[in-house]
C-alpha positions in Angstrom: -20.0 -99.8 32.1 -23.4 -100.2 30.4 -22.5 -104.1 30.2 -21.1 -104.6 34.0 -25.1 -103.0 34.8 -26.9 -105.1 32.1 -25.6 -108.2 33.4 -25.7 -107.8 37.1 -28.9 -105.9 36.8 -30.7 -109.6 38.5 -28.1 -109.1 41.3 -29.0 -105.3 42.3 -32.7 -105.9 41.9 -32.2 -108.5 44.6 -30.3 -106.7 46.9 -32.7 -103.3 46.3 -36.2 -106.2 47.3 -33.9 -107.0 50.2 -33.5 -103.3 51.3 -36.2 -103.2 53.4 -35.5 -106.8 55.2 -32.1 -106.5 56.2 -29.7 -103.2 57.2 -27.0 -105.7 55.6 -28.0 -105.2 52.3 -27.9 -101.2 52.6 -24.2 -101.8 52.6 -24.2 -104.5 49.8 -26.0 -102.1 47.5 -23.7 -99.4 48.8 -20.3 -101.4 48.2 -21.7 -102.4 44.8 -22.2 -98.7 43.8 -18.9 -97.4 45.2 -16.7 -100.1 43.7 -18.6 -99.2 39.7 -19.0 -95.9 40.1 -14.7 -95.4 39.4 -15.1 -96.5 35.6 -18.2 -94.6 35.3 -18.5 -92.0 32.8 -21.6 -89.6 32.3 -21.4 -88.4 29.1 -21.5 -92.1 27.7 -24.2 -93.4 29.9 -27.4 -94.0 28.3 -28.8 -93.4 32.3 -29.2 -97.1 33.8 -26.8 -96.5 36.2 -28.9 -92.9 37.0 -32.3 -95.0 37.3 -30.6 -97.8 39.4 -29.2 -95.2 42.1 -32.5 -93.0 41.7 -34.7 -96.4 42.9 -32.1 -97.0 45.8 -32.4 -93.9 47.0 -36.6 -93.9 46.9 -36.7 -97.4 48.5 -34.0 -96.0 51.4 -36.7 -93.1 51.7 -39.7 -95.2 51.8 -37.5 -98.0 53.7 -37.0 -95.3 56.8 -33.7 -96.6 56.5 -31.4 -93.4 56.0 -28.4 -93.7 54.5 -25.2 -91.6 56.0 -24.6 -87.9 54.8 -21.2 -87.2 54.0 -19.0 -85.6 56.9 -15.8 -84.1 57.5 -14.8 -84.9 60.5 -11.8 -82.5 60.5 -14.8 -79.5 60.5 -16.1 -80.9 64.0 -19.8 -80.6 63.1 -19.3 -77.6 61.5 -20.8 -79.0 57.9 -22.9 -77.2 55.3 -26.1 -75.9 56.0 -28.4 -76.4 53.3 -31.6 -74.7 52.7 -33.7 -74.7 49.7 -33.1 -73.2 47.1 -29.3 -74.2 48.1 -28.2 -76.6 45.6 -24.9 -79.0 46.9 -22.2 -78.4 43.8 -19.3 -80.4 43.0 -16.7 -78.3 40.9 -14.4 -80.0 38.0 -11.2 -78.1 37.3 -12.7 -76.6 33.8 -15.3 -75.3 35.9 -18.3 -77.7 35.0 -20.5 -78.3 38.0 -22.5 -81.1 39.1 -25.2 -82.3 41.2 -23.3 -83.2 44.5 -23.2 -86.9 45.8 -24.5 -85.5 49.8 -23.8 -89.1 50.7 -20.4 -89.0 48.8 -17.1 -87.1 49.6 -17.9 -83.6 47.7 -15.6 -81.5 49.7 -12.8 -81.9 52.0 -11.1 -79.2 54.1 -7.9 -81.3 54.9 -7.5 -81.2 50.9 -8.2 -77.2 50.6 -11.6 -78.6 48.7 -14.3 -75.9 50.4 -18.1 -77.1 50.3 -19.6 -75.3 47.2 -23.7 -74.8 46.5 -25.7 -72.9 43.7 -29.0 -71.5 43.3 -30.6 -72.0 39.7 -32.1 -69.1 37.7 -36.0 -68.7 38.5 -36.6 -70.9 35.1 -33.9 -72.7 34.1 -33.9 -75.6 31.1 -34.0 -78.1 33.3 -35.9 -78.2 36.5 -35.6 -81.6 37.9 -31.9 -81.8 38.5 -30.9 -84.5 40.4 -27.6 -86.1 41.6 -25.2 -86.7 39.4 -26.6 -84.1 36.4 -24.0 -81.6 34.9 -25.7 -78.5 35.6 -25.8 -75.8 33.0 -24.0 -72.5 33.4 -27.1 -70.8 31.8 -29.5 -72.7 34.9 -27.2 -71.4 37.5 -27.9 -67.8 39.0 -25.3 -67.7 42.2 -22.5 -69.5 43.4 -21.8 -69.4 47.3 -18.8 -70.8 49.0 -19.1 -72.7 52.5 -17.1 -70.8 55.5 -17.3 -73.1 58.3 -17.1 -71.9 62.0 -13.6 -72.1 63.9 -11.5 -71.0 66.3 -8.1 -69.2 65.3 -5.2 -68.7 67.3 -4.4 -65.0 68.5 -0.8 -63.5 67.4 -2.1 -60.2 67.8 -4.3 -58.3 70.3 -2.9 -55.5 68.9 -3.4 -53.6 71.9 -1.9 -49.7 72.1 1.1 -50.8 73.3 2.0 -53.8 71.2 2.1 -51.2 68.1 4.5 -50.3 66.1 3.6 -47.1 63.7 6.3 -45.8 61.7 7.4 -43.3 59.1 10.1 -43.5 56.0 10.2 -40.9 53.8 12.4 -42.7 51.1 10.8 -43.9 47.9 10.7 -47.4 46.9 10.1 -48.1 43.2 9.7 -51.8 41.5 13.3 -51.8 41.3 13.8 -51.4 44.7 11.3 -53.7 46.1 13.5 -56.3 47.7 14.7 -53.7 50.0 11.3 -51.8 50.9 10.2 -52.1 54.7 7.5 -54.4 53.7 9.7 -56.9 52.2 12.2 -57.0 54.8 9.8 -56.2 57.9 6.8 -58.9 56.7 4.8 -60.2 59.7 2.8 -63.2 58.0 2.0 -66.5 59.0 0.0 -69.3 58.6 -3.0 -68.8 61.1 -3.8 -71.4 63.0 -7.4 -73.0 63.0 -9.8 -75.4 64.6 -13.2 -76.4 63.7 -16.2 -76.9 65.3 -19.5 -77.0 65.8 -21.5 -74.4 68.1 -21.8 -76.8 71.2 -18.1 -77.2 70.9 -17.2 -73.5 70.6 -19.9 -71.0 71.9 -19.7 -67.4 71.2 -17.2 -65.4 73.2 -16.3 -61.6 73.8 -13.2 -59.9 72.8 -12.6 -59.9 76.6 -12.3 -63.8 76.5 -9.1 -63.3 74.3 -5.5 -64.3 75.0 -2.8 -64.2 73.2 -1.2 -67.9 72.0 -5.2 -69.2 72.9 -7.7 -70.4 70.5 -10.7 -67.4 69.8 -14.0 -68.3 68.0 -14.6 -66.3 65.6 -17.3 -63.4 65.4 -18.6 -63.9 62.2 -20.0 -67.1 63.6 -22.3 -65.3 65.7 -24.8 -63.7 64.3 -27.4 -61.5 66.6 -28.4 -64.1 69.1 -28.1 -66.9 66.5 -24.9 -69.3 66.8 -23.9 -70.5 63.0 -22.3 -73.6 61.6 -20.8 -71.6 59.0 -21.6 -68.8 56.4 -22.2 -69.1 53.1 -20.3 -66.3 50.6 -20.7 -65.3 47.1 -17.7 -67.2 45.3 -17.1 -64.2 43.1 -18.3 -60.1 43.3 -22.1 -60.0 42.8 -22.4 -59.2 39.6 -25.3 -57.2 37.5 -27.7 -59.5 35.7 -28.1 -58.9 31.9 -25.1 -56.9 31.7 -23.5 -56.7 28.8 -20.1 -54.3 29.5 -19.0 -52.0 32.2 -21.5 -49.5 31.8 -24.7 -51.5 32.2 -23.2 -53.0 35.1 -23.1 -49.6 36.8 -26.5 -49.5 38.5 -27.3 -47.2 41.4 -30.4 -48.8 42.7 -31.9 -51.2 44.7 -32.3 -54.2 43.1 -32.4 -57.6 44.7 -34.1 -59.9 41.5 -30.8 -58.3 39.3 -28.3 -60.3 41.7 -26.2 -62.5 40.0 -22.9 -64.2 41.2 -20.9 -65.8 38.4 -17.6 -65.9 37.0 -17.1 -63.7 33.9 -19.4 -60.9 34.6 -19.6 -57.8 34.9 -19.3 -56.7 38.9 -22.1 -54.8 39.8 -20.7 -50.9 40.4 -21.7 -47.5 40.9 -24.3 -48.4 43.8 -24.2 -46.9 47.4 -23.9 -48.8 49.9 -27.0 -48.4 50.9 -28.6 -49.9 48.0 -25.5 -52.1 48.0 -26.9 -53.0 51.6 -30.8 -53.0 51.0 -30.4 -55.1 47.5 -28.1 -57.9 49.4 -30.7 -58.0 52.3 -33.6 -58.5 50.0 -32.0 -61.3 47.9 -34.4 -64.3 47.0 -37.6 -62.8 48.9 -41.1 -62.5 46.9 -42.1 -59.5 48.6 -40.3 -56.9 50.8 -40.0 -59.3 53.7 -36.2 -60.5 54.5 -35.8 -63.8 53.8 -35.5 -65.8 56.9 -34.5 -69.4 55.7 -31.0 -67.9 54.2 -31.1 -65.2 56.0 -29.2 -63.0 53.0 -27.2 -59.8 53.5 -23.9 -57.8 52.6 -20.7 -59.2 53.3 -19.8 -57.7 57.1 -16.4 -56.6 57.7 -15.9 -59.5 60.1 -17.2 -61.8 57.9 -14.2 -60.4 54.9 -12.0 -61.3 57.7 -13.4 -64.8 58.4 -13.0 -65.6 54.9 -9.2 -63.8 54.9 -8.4 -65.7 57.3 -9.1 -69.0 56.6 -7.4 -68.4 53.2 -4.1 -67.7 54.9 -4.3 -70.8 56.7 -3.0 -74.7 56.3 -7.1 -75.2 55.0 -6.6 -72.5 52.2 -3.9 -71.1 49.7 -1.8 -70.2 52.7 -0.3 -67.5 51.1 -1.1 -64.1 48.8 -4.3 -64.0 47.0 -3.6 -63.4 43.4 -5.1 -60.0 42.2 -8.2 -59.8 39.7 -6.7 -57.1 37.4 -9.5 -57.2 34.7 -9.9 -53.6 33.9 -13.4 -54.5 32.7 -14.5 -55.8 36.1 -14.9 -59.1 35.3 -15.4 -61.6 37.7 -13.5 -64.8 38.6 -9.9 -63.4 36.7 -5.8 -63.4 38.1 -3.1 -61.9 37.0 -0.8 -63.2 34.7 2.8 -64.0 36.5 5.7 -60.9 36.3 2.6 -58.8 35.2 1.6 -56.6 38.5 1.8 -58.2 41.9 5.4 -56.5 42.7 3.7 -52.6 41.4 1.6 -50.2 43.8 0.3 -49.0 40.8 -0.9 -52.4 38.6 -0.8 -53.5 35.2 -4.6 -53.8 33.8 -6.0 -55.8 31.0 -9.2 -56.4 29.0 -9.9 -60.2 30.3 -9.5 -61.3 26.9 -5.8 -60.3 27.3 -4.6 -63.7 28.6 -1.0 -62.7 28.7 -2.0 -60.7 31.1 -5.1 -61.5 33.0 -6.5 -65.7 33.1 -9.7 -66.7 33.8 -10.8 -68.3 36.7 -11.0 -72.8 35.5 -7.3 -72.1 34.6 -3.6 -72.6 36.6 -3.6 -69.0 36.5 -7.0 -68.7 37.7 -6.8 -70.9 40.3 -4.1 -68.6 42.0 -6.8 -65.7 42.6 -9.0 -68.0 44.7 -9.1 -68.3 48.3 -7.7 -72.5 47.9 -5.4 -72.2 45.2 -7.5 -74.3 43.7 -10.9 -74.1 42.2 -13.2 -74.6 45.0 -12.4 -71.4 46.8 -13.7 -67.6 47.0 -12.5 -65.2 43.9 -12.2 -61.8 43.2 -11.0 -61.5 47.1 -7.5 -58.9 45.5 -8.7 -56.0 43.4 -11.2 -56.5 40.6 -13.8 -54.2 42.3 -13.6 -52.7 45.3 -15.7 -54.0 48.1 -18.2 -52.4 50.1 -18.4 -54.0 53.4 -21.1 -53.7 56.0 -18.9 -52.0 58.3 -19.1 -48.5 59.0 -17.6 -45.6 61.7 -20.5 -45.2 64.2 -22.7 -42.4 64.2 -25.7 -40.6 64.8 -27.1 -40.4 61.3 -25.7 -43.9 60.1 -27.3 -45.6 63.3 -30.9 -44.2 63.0 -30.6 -45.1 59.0 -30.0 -48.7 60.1 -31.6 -49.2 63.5 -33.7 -51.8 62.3 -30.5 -54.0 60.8 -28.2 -53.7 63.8 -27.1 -57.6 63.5 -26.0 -57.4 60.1 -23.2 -54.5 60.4 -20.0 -54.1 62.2 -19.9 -50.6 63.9 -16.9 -49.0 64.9 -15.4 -46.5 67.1 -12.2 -44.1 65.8 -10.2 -41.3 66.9 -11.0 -39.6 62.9 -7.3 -40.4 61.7 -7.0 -43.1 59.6 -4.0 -45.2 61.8 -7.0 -45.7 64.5 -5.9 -49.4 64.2 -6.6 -50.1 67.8 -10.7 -49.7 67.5 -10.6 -52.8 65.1 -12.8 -55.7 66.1 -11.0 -59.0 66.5 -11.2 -60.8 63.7 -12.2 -58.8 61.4 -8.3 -58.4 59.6 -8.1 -54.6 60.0 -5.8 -54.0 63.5 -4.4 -57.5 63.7 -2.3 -57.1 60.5 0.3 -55.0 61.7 2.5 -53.3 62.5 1.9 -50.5 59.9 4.2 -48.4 58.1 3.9 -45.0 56.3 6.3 -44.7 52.9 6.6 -43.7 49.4 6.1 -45.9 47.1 6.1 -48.0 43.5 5.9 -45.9 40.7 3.4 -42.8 41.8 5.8 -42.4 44.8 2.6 -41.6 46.7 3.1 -41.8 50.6 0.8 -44.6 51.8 0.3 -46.7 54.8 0.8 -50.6 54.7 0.2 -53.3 57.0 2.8 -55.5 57.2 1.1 -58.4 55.4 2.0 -57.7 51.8 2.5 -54.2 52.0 -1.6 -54.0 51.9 -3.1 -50.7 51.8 -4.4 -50.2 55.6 -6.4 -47.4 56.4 -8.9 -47.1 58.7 -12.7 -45.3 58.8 -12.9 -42.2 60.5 -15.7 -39.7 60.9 -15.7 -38.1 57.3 -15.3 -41.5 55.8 -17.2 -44.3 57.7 -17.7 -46.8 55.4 -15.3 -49.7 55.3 -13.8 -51.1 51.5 -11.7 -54.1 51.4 -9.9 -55.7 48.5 -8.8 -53.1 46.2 -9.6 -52.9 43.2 -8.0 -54.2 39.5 -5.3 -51.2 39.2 -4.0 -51.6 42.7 -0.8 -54.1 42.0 0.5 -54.7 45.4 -1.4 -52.5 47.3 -4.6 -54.8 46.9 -5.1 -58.6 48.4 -7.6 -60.3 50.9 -5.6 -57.8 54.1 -6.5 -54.6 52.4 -9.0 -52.3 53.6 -9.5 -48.5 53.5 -12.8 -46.1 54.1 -14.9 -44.6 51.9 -17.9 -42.1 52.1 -20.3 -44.6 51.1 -21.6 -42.9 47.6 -21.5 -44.7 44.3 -18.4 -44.8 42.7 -17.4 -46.2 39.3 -15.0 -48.9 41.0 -17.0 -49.9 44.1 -19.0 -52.7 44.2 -20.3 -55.4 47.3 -20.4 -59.4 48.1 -23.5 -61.1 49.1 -23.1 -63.8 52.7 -25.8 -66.6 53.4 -26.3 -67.1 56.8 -28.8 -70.9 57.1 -29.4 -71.9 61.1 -30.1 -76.4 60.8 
């Protein structure tokens, strides 16, 4: 490669002098790039062909000539929003990141390949990054995960009279699993979805909904703002500096301790409130909310967004594998035959590879919203996620009056089957029906939706916070449909999920 540039380095000074004379030449230079850039390899480069792209792209920028950003046109305009300090990645299968092309192809939705973006540590060993650089795991602080917005097809209403709530007292162990109601009596499906921008789909009410018609999606929407798409912490925010489970157990808020990487340690053993407050204040010098990214926890609609897509011909299209890491490690899957056909799971040290893989592996790759590496992790079991979802009341609503926008509140008749006060979208009500039986191992009598026997309960008034996940010990009762309430203290397995939330 470094002899192809030497001797044709006459020939793209040329057509770089020419930039600025003739629009034909942007495609030369273009065309000339493109059709070297296959045989190209980084780590051999001594940085010519670096320098020559770095001089086309100042001359474009002096030039006024711009050249074309990358779009996907099956996303309809809904593309990545990028704010500073937003940095577009490009994901290899060992899980080395780059410097995204913006003007290149670095994702595809068509191809299950979701938009990825980092943001670097506050110092990191390199701080002029530019296209093309491999970027240094020890440079990058946070990983977030593109969600663009769509529509999705309504199976469900799940209305009082469309469900179906019933009872069997027999007990169904791993032996018997073929036979259990939720094998025989599954409701999935791939969901349907369609892209598109926010002049194509404006916000609509739950009263707009049919069934068999095309819904936008809430989590697109957020106060009076309209969004492109959300960006989501690829893995569980983790605890910065943490060096096993303990230190990672922090009740406190603490937005500058933030970090969201694969193989950490999951931030637990913080309240949702300081869960809440710590997500809201992410990136911000000072107390004041950070209005360019527009950072806060993971809503419950948003989970369902996410759940959603992943269940659709854009993501894995099937069941999330489970994070069973007993060390709360981030980014991990189950082994195969290990736990996803137990309600109570097999658990592993993440060193244990015959049990548990990391996430830049085969294995790994099964635990991500794609089934590939691009997607969100940690989405079944590792820790069990606080949402910002909670049953609405007096004393919850005065404690967060001033962040109305950034939590789902919810009615319930305090029993935890209340599936019909679910909001659409939001992966909760529309994953029935539900059914009450014994089972796995513990023989405990539990309720399941019927999208892989999921644990589905709802919030009521003694436990109003929303969880959703599961966490590593939760075989087949975790995945991306579970959710069950919680009191909202600190708890040794419950952790949260940071959401980006850019307007162009």
């Amino acid at each position: 490669m470094k002899k192809v540039i030497k001797n044709n380095y006459k020939f793209i000074l040329g057509m770089i002098l020419g930039l600025v004379i003739s629009v034909s030449s942007v495609y030369a230079v273009e065309a000339y790039i493109e059709s070297n850039k296959v045989s190209y390899d980084n780590s051999k480069s001594n940085g010519s062909y670096k320098e020559v792209q770095s001089s086309i792209d100042e001359l474009y920028e002096r030039s006024g000539i711009h050249k074309e950003k990358w779009i996907d046109k099956t996303l309809n305009g809904a593309d990545p929003v990028l704010k500073d300090p937003l940095i577009p990645v490009e994901i290899k299968p060992n899980g080395d990141v780059y410097y995204a092309n913006l003007n290149s192809e670095w994702y595809n939705y068509s191809e299950k390949r979701w938009a990825n973006a980092v943001i670097l540590v506050d110092n990191p060993s390199n701080k002029n990054y530019v296209v093309g650089d491999h970027i240094l795991e020890d440079d990058i602080e946070s990983y977030f995960v593109w969600i663009p917005r769509y529509q999705y097809k309504i199976w469900n209403l799940a209305n009082t009279e469309e469900y179906t709530f019933a009872q069997d007292t027999n007990v169904f162990t791993n032996e018997d699993y073929e036979t259990s109601p939720v094998h025989i009596l599954g409701n999935t499906r791939i969901i349907e979805i369609k892209f598109g921008d926010v002049n194509a789909t404006p916000k609509m009410s739950e009263s707009d909904a049919k069934l068999n018609e095309y819904y936008t999606h809430p989590a697109f929407t957020l106060g009076e703002k309209d969004l492109n798409g959300i960006w989501v912490g690829k893995f569980e925010t983790g605890y910065k500096g943490a060096q096993d489970t303990v230190s990672a157990q922090v009740n406190s808020e603490a937005p500058t301790s933030i970090i969201i990487k694969p193989d950490v340690y999951s931030w637990r053993y913080i309240s949702a409130k300081n869960a809440f407050m710590t997500a809201y204040n992410y990136k911000t010098n000072s107390n004041n909310h950070n209005n360019n990214l527009d950072p806060h926890m993971l809503k419950n609609i948003e989970y369902g967004a996410i759940a959603y897509l992943s269940h659709s011909k854009y993501g894995l299209g099937g069941e999330i594998n489970i994070n069973n890491a007993s060390d709360f490690k981030t980014g991990y899957s189950s082994a195969p035959n290990t736990i996803q056909n137990k309600a109570v799971g097999e658990v592993a040290e993440s060193t244990d590879k015959t049990i548990t893989q990391p996430w830049n592996t085969e294995i790994g790759y099964l635990a991500s919203a794609t089934g590939n590496i691009s997607g969100v992790y940690d989405l079944s079991g590792g820790t069990y996620e606080f949402v910002a979802a909670y049953f609405a009341n007096d004393t919850l609503n005065n404690e967060f009056k001033n962040y109305d926008i950034y939590i789902d509140k919810y009615n319930s008749n305090n029993t935890n089957n209340s599936y019909i006060n679910r909001i659409l979208g939001d992966a909760t009500g529309e994953m029935g029906p539900f059914y009450q039986y014994y089972d796995g191992d513990d023989g405990k009598n539990r309720f399941h939706s019927t999208w892989y026997s999921d644990r589905a309960y709802f919030v009521t008034s003694k436990t109003p916070w929303f969880g959703r996940g599961g966490q590593a010990i939760d075989g087949i009762l975790a995945g991306q449909f579970y959710f069950s309430p919680n009191d909202g203290a600190e708890n040794y397995f419950r952790g949260f999920r940071i959401a980006l939330a850019p307007t162009n």
